[in-house]
C-alpha positions in Angstrom: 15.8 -2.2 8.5 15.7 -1.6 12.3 15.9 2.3 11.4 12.8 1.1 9.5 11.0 0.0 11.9 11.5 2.4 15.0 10.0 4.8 12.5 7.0 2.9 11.7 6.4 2.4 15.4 7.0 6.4 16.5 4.6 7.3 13.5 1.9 4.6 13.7 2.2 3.6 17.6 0.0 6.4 19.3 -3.1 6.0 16.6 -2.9 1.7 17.3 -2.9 2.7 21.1 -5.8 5.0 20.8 -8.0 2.9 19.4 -10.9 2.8 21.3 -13.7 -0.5 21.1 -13.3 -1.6 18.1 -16.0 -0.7 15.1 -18.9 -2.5 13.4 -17.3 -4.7 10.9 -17.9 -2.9 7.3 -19.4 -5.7 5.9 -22.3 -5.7 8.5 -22.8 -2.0 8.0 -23.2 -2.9 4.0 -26.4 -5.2 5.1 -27.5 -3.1 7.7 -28.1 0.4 5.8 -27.0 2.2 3.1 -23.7 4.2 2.7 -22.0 6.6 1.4 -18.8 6.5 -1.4 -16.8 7.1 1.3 -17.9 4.5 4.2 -17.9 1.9 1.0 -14.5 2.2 -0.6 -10.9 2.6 1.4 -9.5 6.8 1.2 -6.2 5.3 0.0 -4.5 2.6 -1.8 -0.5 1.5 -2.5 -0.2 2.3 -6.2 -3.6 3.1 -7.6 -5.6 5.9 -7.1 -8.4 5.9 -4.6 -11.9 6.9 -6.8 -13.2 8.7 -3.2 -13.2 12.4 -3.4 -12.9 15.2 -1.2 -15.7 16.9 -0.2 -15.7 20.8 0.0 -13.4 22.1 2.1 -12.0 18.7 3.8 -8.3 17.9 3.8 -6.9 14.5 4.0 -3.0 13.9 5.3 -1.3 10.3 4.0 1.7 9.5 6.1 3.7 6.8 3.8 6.0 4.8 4.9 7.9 2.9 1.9 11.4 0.2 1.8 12.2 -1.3 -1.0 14.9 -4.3 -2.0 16.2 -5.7 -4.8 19.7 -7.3 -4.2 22.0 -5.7 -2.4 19.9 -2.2 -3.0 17.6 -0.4 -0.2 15.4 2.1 -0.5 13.2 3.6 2.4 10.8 6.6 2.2 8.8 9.1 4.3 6.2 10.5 2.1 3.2 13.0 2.9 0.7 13.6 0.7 -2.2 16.5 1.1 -5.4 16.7 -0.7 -8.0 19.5 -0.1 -11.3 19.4 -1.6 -12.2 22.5 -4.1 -15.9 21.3 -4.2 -17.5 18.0 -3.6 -15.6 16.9 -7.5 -13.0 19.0 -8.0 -9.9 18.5 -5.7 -5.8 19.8 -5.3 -2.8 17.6 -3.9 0.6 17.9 -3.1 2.9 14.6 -2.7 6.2 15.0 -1.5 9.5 12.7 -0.8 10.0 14.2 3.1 13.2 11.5 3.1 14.6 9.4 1.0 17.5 6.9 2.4 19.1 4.9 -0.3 22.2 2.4 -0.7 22.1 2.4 -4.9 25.6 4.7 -5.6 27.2 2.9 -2.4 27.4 3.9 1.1 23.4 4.7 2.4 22.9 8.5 1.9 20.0 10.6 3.0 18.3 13.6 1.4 14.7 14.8 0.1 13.4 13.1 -3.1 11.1 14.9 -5.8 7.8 16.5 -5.5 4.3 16.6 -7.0 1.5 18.8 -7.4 -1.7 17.8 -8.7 -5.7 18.6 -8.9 -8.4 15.8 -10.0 -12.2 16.0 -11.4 -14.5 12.9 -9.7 -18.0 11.9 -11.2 -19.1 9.9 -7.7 -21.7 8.9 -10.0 -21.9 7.4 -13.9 -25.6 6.0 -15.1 -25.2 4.0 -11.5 -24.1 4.8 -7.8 -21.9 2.0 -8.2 -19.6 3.5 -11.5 -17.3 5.9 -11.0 -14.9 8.1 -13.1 -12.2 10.7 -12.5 -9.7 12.7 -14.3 -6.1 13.7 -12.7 -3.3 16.0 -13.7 0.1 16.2 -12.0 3.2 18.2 -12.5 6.6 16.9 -10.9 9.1 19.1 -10.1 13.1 17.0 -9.6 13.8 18.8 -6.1 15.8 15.1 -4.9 19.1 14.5 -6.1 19.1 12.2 -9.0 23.2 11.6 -8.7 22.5 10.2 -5.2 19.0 8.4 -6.4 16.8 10.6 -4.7 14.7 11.6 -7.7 14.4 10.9 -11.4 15.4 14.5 -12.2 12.5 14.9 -14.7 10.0 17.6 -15.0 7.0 16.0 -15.5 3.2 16.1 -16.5 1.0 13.3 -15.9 -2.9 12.9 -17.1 -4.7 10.2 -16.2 -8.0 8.1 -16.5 -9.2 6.8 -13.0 -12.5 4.1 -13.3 -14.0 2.1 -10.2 -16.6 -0.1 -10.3 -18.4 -1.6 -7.4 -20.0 -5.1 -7.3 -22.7 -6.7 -4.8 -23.6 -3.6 -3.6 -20.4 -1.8 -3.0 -19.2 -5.5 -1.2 -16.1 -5.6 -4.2 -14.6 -2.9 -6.0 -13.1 -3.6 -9.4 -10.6 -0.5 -10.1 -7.8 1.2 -12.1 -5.4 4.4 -13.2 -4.2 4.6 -16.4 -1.7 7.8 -17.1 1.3 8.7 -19.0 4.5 10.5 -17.6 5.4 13.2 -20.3 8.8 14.2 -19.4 9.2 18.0 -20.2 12.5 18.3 -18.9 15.2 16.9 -16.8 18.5 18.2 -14.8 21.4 17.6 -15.9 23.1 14.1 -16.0 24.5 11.5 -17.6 23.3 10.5 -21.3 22.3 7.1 -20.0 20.5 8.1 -17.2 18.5 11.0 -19.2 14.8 10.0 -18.7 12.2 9.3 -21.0 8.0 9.1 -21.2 6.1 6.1 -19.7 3.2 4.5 -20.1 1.8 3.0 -16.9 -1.5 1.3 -15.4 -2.4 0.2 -11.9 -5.6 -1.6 -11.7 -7.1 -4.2 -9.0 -10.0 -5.7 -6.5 -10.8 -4.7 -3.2 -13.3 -6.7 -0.7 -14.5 -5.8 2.1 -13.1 -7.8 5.1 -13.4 -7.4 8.9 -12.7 -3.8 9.8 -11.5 -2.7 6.5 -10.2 -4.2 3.1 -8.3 -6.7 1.7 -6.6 -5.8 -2.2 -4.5 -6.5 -4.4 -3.2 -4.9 -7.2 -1.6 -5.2 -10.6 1.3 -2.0 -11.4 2.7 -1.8 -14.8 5.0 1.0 -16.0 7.3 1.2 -19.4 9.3 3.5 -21.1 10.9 1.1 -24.4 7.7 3.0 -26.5 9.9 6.1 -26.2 13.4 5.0 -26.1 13.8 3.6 -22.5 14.8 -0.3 -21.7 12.6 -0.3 -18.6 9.5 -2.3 -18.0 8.5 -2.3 -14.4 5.9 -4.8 -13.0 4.6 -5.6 -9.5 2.0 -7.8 -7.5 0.5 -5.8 -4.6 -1.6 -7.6 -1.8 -2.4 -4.9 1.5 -5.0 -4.7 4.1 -6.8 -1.1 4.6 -7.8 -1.2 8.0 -11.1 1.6 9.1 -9.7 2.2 12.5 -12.0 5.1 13.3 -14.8 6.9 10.8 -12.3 8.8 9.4 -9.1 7.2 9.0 -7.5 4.4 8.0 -3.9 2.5 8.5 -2.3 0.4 5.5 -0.2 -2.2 5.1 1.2 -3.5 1.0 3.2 -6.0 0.4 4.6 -5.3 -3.2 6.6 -8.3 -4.6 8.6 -7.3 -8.5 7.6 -9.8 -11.7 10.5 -8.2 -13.6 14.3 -7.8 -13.2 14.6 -3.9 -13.5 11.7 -4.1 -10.7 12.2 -4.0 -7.2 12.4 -7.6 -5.5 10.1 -6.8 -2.4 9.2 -4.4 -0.1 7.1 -2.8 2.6 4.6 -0.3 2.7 2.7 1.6 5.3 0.2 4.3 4.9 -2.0 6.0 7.6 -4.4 8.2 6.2 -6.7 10.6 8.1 -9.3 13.3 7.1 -10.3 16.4 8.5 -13.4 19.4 7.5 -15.5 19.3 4.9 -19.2 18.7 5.3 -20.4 18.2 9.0 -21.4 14.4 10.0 
């Protein structure tokens, strides 16, 4: 856990110490002129999808920082993720375990976990400015090890539904991601570990709350519809902080509702974007 920590402070020290005076709270922008998608709603959340888009030609980097417990089991991930905006609706992403330490076959290894690629379609704006709607599609490829837990060992395409809906003038967010995990193929492994489809949904609130947001979310994944035994369920609460115009620092706390669900854990995410349209 220490190991933990010195990374989150080498990877999120220098942004806390260069924060300059701190912002306008959000909530007093909201009353004091209008704003766009972006100013309104967080860039990133723990589980869910964020409904902001890219626009053309912008980037935005997510740093993750991830531990998880359940028992006597740890798991801690560095993750970045990359999204580049196509157009103003039509973005690309890669996702990718950079390491992935983990206790589950015994002694803690270290190695690289899987890796995603993806591209999403946003309507910013549906019959309302406050209803949004996107459509995603990702591939995962099983680069991590899955005898050492490092991956699932699946190759994997995932559509999914994103909705958001905003309330009191963009004050609350009501939101969600609905997808499947079609399993195409896997590496090979043991019979019992062989992976199968799943079904899962991540939905939630968001309020604005000082500098930033406070949610909570609702994650729900299952494979028993296609032969699996696994129904994984979590509570999320985390605070998106608005640091600066453009990025943002997170912290999750997701706590497990089931037994084949992680007991607790920690999550960090800064997220920062960069290009696209000129302010």
């Amino acid at each position: 856990m220490r190991d933990v920590l010195a990374i989150l402070l080498f990877v999120f020290g220098p942004c806390l110490y260069a924060q300059s005076s701190a912002p306008e709270p959000l909530s007093a922008q909201l009353v004091a002129r209008p704003l766009s998608l972006e100013q309104r709603q967080p860039l990133e959340l723990v589980y869910a999808d964020s409904i902001v888009p890219q626009d053309k030609h912008e980037t935005m980097l997510v740093t993750g920082l991830w531990y998880m417990r359940r028992s006597r089991d740890r798991d801690a991930l560095l993750t970045q993720k990359i999204e580049w905006g196509i157009s103003d609706q039509l973005q690309v992403s890669t996702f990718i375990h950079v390491v992935h330490s983990s206790n589950l076959t015994g002694p803690t290894l270290v190695g690289t976990g899987d890796f995603e690629v993806g591209a999403r379609y946003t309507w910013a704006t549906v019959r309302s400015t406050f209803t949004h709607v996107a459509v995603a599609l990702d591939a995962g490829f099983p680069t991590g090890d899955p005898a050492k837990r490092f991956g699932e060992g699946a190759y994997t395409v995932s559509p999914s539904l994103l909705l958001s809906h905003e309330l009191q003038d963009g004050k609350y967010q009501m939101f969600g991601t609905t997808g499947v995990d079609l399993v195409m193929d896997h590496r090979k492994m043991e019979v019992a570990e062989v992976p199968h489809h799943a079904l899962f949904s991540n939905a939630g609130v968001t309020v604005h709350a000082m500098h930033g947001w406070a949610a909570a979310e609702l994650s729900v994944s299952s494979n028993r519809w296609a032969g699996g035994n696994d129904t994984q369920m979590a509570v999320t609460p985390s605070y998106i902080w608005r640091f600066r115009r453009r990025a943002e620092l997170l912290f999750g706390l997701p706590v497990g509702l089931t037994g084949s669900t992680d007991h607790i854990g920690g999550v960090f995410k800064l997220t920062f974007e960069a290009g696209g349209k000129p302010e």
